[in-house]
PQR file of N, CA, C, O and H, with PARSE charges and radii, in Angstrom:
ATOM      1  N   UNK A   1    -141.642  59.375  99.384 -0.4000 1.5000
ATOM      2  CA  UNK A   1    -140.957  58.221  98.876 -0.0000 2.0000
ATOM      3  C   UNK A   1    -140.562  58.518  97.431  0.5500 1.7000
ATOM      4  O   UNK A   1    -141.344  58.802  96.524 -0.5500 1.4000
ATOM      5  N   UNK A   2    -139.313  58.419  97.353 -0.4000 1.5000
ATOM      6  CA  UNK A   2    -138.358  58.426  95.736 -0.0000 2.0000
ATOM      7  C   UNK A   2    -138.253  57.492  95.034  0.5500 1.7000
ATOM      8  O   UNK A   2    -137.582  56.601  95.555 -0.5500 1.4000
ATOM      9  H   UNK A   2    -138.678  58.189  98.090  0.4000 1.0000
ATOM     10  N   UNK A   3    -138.621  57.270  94.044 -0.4000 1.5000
ATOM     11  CA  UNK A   3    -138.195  55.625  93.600 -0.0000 2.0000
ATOM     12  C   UNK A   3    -137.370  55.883  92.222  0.5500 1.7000
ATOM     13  O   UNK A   3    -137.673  56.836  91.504 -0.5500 1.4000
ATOM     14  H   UNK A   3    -139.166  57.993  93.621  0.4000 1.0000
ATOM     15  N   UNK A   4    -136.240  54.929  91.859 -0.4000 1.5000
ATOM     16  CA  UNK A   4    -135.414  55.169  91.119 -0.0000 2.0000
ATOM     17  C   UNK A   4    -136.185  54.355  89.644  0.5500 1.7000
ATOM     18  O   UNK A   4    -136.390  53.141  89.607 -0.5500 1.4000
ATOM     19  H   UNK A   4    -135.994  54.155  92.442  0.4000 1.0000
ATOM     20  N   UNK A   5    -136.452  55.092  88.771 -0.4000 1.5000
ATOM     21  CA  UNK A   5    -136.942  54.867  87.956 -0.0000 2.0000
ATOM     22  C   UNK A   5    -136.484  54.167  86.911  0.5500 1.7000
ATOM     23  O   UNK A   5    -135.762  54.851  86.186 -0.5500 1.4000
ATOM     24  H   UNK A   5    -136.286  56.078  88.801  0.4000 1.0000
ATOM     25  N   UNK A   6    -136.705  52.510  86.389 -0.4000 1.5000
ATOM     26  CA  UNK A   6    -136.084  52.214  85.108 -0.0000 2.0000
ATOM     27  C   UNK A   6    -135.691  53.267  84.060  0.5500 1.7000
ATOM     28  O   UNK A   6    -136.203  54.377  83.917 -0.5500 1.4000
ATOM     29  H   UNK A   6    -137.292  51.955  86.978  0.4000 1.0000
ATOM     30  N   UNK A   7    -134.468  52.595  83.195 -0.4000 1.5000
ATOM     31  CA  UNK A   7    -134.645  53.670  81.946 -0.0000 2.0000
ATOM     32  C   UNK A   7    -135.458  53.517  81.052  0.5500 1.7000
ATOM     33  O   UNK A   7    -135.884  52.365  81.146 -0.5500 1.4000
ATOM     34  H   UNK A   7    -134.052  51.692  83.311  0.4000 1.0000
ATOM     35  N   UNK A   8    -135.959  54.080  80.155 -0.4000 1.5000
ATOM     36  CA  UNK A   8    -137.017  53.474  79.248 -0.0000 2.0000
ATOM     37  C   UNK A   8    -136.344  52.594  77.885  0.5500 1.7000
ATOM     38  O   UNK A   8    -135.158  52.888  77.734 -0.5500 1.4000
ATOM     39  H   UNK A   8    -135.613  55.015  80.079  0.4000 1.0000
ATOM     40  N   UNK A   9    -136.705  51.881  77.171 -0.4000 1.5000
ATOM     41  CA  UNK A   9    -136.204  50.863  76.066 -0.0000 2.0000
ATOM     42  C   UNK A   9    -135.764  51.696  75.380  0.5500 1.7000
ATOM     43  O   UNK A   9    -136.598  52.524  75.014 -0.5500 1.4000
ATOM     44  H   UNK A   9    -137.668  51.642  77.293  0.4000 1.0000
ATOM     45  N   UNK A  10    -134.164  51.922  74.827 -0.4000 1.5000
ATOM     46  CA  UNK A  10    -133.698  52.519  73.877 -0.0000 2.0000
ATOM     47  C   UNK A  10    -134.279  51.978  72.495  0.5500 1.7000
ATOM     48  O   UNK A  10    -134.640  52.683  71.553 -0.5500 1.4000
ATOM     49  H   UNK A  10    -133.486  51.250  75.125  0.4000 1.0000
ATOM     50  N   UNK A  11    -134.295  50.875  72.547 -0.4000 1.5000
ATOM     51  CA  UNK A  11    -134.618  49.702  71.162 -0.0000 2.0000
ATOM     52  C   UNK A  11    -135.685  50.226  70.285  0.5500 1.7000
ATOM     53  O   UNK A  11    -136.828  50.520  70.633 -0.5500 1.4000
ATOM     54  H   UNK A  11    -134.002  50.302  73.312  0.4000 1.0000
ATOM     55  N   UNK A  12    -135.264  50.291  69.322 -0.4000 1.5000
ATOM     56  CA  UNK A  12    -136.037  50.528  67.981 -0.0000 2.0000
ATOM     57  C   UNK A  12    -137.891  50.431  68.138  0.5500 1.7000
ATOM     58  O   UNK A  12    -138.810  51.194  67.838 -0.5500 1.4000
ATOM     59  H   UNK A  12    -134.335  50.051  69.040  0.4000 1.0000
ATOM     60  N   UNK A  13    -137.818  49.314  68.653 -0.4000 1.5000
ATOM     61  CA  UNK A  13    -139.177  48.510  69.148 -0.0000 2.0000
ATOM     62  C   UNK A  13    -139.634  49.470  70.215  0.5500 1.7000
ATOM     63  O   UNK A  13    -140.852  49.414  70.378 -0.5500 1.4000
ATOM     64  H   UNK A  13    -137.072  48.694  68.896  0.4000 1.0000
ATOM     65  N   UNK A  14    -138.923  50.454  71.096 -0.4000 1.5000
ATOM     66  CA  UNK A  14    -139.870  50.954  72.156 -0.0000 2.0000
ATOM     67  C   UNK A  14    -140.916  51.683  71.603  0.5500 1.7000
ATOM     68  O   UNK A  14    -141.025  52.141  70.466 -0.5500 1.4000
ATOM     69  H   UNK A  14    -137.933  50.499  70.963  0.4000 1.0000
ATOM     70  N   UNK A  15    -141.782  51.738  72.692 -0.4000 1.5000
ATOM     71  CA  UNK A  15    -143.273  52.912  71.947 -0.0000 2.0000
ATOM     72  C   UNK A  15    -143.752  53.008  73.624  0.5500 1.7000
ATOM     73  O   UNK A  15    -144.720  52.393  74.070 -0.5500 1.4000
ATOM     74  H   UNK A  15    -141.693  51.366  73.615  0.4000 1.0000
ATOM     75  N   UNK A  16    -143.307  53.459  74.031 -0.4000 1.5000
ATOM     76  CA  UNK A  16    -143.476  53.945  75.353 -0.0000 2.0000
ATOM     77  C   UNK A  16    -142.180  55.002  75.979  0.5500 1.7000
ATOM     78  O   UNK A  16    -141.036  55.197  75.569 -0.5500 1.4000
ATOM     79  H   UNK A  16    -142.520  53.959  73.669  0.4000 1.0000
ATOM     80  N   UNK A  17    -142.651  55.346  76.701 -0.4000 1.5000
ATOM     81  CA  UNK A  17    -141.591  56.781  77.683 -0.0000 2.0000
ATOM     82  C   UNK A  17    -141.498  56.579  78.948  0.5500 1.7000
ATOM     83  O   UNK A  17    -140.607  57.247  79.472 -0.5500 1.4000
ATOM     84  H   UNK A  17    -143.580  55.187  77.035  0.4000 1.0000
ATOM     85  N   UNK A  18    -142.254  55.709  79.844 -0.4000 1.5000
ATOM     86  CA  UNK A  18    -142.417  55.576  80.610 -0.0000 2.0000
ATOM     87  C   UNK A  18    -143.035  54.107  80.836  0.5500 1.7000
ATOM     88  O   UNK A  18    -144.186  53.894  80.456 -0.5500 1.4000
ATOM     89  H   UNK A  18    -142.977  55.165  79.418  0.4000 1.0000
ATOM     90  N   UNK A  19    -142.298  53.118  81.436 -0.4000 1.5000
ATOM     91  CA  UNK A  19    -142.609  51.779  81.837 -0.0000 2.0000
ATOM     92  C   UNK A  19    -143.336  51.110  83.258  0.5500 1.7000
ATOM     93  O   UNK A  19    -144.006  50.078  83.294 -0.5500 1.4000
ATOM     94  H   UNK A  19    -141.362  53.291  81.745  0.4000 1.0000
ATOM     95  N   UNK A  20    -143.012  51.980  84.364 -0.4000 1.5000
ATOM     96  CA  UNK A  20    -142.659  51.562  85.272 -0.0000 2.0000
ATOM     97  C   UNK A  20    -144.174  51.261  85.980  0.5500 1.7000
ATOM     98  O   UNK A  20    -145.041  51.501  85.140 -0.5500 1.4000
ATOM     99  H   UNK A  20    -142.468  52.818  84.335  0.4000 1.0000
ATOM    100  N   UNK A  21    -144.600  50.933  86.916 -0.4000 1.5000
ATOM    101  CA  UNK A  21    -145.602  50.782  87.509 -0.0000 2.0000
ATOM    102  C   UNK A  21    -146.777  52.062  88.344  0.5500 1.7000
ATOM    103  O   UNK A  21    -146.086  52.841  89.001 -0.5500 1.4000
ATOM    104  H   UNK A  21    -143.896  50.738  87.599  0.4000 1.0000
ATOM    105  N   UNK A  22    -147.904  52.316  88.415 -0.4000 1.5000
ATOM    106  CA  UNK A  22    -148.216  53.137  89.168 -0.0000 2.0000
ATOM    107  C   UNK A  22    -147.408  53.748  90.569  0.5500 1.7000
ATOM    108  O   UNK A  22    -146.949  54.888  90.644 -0.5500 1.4000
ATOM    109  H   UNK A  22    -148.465  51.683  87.882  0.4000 1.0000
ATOM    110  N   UNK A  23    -147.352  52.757  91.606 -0.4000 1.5000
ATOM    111  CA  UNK A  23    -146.785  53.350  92.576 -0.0000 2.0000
ATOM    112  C   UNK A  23    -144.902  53.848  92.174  0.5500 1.7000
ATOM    113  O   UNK A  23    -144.348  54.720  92.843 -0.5500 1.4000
ATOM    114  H   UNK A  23    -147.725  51.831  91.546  0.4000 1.0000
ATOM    115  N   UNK A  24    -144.338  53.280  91.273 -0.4000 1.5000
ATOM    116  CA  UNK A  24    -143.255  54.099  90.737 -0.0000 2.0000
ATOM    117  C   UNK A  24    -143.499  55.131  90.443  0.5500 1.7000
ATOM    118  O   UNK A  24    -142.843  56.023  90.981 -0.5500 1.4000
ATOM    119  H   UNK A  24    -144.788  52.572  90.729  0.4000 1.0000
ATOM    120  N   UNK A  25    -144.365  55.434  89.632 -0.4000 1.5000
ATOM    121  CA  UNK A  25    -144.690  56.627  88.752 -0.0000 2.0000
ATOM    122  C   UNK A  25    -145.127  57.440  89.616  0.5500 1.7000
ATOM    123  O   UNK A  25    -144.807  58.559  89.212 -0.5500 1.4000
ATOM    124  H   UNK A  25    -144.898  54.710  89.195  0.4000 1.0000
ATOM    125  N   UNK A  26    -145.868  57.551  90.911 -0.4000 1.5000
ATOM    126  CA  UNK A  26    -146.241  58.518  91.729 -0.0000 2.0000
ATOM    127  C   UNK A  26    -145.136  58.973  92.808  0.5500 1.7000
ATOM    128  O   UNK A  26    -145.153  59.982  93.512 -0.5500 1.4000
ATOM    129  H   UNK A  26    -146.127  56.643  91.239  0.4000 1.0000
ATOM    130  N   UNK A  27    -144.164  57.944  92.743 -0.4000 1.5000
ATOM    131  CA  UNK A  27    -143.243  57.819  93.813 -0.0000 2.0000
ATOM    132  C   UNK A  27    -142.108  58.437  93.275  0.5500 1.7000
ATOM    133  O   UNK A  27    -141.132  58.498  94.023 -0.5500 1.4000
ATOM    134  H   UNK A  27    -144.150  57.124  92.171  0.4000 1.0000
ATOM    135  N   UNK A  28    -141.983  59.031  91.858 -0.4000 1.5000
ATOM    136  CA  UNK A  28    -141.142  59.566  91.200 -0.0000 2.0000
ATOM    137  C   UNK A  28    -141.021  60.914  90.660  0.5500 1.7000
ATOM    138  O   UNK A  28    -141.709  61.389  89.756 -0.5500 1.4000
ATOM    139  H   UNK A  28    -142.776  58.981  91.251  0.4000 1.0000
ATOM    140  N   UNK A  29    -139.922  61.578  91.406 -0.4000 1.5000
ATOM    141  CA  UNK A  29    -139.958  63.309  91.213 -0.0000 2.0000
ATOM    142  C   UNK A  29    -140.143  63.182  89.994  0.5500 1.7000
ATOM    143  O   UNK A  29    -139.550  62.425  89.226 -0.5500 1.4000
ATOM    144  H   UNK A  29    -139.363  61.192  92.140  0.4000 1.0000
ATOM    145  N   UNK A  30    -141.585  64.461  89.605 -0.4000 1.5000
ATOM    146  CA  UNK A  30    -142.054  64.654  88.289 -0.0000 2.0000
ATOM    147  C   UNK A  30    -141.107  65.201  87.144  0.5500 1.7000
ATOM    148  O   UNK A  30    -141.611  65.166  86.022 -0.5500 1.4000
ATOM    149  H   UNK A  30    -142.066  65.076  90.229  0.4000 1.0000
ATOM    150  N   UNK A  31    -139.626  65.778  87.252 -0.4000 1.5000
ATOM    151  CA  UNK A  31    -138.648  66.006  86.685 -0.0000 2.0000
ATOM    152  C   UNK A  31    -138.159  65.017  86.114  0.5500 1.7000
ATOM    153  O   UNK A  31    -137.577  65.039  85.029 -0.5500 1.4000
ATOM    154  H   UNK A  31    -139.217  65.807  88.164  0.4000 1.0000
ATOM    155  N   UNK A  32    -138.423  63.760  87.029 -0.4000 1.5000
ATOM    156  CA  UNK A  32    -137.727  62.650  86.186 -0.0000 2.0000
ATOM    157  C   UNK A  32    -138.505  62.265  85.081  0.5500 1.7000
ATOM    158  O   UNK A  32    -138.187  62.265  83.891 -0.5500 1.4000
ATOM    159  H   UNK A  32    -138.896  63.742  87.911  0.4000 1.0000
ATOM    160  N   UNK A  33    -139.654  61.906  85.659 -0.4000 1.5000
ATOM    161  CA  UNK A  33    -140.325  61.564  84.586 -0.0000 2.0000
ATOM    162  C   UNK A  33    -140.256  62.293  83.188  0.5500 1.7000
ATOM    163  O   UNK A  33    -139.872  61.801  82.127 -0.5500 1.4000
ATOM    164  H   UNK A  33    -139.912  61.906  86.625  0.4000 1.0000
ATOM    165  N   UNK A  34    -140.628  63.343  83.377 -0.4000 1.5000
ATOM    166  CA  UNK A  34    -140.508  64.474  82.397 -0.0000 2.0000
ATOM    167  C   UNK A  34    -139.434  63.565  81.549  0.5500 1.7000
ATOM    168  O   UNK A  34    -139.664  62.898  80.540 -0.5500 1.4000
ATOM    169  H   UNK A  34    -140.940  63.744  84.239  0.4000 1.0000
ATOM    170  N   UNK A  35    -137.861  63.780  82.442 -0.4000 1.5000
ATOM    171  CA  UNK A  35    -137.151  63.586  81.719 -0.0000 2.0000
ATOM    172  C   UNK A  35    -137.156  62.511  80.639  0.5500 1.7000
ATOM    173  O   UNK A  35    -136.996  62.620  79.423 -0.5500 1.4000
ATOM    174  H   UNK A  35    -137.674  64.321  83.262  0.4000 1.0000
ATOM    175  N   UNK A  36    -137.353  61.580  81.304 -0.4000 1.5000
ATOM    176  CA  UNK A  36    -137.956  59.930  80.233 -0.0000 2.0000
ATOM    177  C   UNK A  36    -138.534  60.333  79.310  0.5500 1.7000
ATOM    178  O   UNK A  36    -137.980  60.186  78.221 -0.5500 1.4000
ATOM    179  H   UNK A  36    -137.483  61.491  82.291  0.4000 1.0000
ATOM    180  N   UNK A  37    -139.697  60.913  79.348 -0.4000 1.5000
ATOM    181  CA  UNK A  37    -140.411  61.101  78.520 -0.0000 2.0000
ATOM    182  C   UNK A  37    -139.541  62.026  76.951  0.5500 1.7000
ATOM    183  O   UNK A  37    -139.715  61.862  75.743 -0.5500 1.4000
ATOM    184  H   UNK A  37    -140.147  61.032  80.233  0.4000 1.0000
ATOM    185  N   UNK A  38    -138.552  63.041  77.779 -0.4000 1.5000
ATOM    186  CA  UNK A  38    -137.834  63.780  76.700 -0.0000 2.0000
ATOM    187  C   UNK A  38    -137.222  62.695  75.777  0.5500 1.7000
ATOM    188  O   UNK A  38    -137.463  62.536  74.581 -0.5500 1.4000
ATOM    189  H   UNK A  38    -138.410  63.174  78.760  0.4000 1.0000
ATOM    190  N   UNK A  39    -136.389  61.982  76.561 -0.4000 1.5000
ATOM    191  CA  UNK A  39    -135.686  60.858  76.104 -0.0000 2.0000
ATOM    192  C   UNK A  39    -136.412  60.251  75.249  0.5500 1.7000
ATOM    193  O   UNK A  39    -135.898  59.918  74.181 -0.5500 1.4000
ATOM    194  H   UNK A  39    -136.193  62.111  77.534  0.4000 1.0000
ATOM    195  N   UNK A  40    -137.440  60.034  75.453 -0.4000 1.5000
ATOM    196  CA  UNK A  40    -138.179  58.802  74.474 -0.0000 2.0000
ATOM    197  C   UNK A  40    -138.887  60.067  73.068  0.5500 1.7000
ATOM    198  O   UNK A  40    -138.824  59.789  71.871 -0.5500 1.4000
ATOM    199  H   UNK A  40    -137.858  60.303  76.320  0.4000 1.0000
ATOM    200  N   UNK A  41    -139.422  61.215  73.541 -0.4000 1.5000
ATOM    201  CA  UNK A  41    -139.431  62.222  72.628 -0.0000 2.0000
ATOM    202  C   UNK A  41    -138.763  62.951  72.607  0.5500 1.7000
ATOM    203  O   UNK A  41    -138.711  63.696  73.586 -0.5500 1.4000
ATOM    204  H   UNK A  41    -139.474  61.441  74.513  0.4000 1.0000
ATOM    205  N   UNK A  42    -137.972  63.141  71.623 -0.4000 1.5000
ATOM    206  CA  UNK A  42    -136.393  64.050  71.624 -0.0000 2.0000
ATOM    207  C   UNK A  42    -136.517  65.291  70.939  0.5500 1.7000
ATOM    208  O   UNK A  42    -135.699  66.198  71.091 -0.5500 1.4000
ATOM    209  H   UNK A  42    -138.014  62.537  70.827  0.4000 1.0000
ATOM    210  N   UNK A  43    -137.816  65.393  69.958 -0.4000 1.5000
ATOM    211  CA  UNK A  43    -138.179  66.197  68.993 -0.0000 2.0000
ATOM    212  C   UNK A  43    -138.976  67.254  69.993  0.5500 1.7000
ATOM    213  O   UNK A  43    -138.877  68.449  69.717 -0.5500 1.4000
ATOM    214  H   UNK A  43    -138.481  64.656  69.834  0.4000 1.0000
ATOM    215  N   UNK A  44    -139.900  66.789  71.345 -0.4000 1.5000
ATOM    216  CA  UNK A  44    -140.721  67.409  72.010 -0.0000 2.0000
ATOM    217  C   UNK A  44    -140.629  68.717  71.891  0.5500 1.7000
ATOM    218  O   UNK A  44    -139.530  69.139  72.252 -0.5500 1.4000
ATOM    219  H   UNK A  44    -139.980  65.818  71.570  0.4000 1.0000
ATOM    220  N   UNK A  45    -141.608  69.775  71.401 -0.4000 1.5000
ATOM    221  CA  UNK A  45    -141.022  71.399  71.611 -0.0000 2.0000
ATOM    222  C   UNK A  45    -141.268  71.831  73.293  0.5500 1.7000
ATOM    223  O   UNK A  45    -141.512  71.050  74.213 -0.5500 1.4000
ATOM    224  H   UNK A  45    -142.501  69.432  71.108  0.4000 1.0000
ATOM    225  N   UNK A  46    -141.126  73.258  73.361 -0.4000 1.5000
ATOM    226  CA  UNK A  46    -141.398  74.134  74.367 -0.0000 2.0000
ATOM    227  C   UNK A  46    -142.519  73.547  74.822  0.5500 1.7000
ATOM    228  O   UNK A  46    -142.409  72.769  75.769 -0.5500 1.4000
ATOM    229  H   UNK A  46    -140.927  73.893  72.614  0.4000 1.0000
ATOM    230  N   UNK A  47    -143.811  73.802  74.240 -0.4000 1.5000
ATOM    231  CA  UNK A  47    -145.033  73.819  74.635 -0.0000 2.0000
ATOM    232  C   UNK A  47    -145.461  72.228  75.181  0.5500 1.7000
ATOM    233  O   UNK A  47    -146.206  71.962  76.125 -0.5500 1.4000
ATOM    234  H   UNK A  47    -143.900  74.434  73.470  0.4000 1.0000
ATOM    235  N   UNK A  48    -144.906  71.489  74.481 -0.4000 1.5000
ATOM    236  CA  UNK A  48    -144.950  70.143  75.077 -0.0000 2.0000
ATOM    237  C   UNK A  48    -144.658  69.815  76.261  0.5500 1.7000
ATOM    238  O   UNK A  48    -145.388  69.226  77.059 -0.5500 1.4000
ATOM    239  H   UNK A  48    -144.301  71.704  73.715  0.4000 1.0000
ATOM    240  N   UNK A  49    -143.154  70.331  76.478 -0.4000 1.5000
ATOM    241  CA  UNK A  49    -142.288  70.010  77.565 -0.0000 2.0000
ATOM    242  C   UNK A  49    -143.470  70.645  79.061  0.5500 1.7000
ATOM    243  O   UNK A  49    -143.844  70.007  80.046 -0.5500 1.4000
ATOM    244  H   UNK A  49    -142.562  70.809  75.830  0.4000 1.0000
ATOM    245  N   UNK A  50    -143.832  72.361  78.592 -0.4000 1.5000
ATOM    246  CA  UNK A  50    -144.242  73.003  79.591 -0.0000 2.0000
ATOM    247  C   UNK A  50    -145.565  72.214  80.128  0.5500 1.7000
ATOM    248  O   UNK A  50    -145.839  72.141  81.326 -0.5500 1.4000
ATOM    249  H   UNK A  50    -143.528  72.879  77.792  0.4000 1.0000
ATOM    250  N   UNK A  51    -146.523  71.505  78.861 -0.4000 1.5000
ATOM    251  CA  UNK A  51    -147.720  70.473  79.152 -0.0000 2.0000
ATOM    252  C   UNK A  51    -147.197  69.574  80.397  0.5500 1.7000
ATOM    253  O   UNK A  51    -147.413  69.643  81.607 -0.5500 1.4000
ATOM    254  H   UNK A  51    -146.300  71.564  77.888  0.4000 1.0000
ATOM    255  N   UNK A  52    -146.544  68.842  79.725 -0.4000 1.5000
ATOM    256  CA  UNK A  52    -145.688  67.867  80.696 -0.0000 2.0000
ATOM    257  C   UNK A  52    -145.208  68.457  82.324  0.5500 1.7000
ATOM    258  O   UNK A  52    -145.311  67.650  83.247 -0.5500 1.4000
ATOM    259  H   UNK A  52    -146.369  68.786  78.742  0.4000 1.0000
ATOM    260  N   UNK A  53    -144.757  69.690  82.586 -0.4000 1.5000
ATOM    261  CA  UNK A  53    -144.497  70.167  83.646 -0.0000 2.0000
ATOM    262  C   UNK A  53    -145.615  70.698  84.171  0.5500 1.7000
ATOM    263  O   UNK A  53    -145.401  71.451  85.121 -0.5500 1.4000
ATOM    264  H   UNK A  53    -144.673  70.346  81.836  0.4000 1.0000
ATOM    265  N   UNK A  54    -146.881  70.532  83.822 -0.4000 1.5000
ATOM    266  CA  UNK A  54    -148.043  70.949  84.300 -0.0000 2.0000
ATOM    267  C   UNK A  54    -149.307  69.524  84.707  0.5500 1.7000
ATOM    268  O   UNK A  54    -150.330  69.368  85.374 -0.5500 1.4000
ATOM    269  H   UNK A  54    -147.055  69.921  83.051  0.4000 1.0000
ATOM    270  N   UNK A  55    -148.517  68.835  83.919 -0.4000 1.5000
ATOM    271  CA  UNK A  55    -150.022  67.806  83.880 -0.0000 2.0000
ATOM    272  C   UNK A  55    -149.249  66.532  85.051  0.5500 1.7000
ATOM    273  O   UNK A  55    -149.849  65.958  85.959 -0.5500 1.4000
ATOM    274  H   UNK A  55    -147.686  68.962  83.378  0.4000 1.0000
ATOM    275  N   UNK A  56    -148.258  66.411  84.793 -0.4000 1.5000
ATOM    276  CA  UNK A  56    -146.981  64.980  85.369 -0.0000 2.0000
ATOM    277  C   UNK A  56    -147.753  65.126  86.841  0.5500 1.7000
ATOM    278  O   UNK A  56    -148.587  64.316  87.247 -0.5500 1.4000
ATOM    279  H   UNK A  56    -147.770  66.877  84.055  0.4000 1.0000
ATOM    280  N   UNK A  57    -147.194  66.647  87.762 -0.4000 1.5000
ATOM    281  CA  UNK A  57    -147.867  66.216  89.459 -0.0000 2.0000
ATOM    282  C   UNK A  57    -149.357  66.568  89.849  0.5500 1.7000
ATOM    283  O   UNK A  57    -149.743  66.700  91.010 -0.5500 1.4000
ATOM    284  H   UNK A  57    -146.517  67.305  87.432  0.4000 1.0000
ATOM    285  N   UNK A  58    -150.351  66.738  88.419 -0.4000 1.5000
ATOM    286  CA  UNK A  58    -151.764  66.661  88.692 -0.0000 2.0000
ATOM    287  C   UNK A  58    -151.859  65.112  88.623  0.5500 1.7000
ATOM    288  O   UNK A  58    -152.506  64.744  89.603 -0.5500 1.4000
ATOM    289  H   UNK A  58    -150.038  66.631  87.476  0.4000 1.0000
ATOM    290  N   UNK A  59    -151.491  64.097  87.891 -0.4000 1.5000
ATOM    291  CA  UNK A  59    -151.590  63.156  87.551 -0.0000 2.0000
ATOM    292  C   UNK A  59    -150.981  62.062  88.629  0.5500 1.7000
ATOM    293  O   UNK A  59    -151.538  61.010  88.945 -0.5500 1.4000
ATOM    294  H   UNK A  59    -150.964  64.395  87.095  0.4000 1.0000
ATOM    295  N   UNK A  60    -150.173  62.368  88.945 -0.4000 1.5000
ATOM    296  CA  UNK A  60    -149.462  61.642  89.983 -0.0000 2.0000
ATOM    297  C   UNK A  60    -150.311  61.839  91.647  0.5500 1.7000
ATOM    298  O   UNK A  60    -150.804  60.925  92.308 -0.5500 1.4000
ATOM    299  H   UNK A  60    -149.720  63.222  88.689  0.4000 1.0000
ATOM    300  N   UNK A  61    -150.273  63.141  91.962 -0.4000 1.5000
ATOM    301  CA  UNK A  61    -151.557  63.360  93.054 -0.0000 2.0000
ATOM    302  C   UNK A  61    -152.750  62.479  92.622  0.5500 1.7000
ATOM    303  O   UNK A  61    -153.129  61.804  93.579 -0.5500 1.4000
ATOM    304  H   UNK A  61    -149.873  63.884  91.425  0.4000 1.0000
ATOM    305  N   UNK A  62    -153.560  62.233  91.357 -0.4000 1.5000
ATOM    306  CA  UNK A  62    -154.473  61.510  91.279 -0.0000 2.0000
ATOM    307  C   UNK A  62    -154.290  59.949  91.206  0.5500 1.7000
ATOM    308  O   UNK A  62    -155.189  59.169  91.523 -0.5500 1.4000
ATOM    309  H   UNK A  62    -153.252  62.782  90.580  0.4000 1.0000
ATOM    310  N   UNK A  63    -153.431  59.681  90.899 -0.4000 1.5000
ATOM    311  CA  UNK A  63    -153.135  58.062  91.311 -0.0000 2.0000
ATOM    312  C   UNK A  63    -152.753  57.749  92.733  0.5500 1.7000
ATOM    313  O   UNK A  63    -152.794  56.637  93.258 -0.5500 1.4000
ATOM    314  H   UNK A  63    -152.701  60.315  90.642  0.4000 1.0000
ATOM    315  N   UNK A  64    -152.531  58.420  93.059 -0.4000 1.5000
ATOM    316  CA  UNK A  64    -151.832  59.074  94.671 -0.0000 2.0000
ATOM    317  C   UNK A  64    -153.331  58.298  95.807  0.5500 1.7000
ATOM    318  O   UNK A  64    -153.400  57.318  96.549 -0.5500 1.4000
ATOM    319  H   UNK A  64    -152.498  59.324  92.632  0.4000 1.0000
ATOM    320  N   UNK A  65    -154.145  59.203  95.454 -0.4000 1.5000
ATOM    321  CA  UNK A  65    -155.595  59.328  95.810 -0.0000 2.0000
ATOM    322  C   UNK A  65    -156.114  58.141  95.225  0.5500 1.7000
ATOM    323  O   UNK A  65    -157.138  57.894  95.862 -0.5500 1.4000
ATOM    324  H   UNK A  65    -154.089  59.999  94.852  0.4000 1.0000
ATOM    325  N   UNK A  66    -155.987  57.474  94.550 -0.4000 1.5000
ATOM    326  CA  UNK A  66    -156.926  56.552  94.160 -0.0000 2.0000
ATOM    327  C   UNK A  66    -156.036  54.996  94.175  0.5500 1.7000
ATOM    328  O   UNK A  66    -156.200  54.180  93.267 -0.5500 1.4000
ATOM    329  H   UNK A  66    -155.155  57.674  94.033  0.4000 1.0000
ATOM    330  N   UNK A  67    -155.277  54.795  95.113 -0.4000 1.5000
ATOM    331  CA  UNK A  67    -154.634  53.814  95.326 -0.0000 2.0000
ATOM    332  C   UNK A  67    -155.492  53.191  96.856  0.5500 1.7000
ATOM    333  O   UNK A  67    -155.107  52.157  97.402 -0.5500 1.4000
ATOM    334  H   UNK A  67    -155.144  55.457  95.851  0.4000 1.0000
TER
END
């Protein structure tokens, strides 16, 4: 299951990268997410990004499991 993911708050006020609910967030190719997350950190380096492409579908399998 794919789920189309809000965009995250452009607004000055955001402080988040990611809004959406658990079963969104598991239900959502980990690329996307990623991507949000770039979006909301724009500065992110290499090593960040690669964290993020490592930790996003351990994390998602574990909400996965514990639903």
């Amino acid at each position: 299951m794919t789920h189309s993911a809000p965009l995250p708050d452009k607004s000055a006020e955001a402080t988040y990268g990611w809004q959406p609910d658990l079963p969104t967030f598991y239900g959502t190719q980990p690329r996307v997410v990623r991507v949000r997350l770039e979006e909301f950190i724009r500065d992110a380096g290499t090593e960040q990004i690669r964290a993020w492409d490592a930790s996003i579908p351990w994390l998602q399998r574990e909400c996965r499991r514990r639903r």
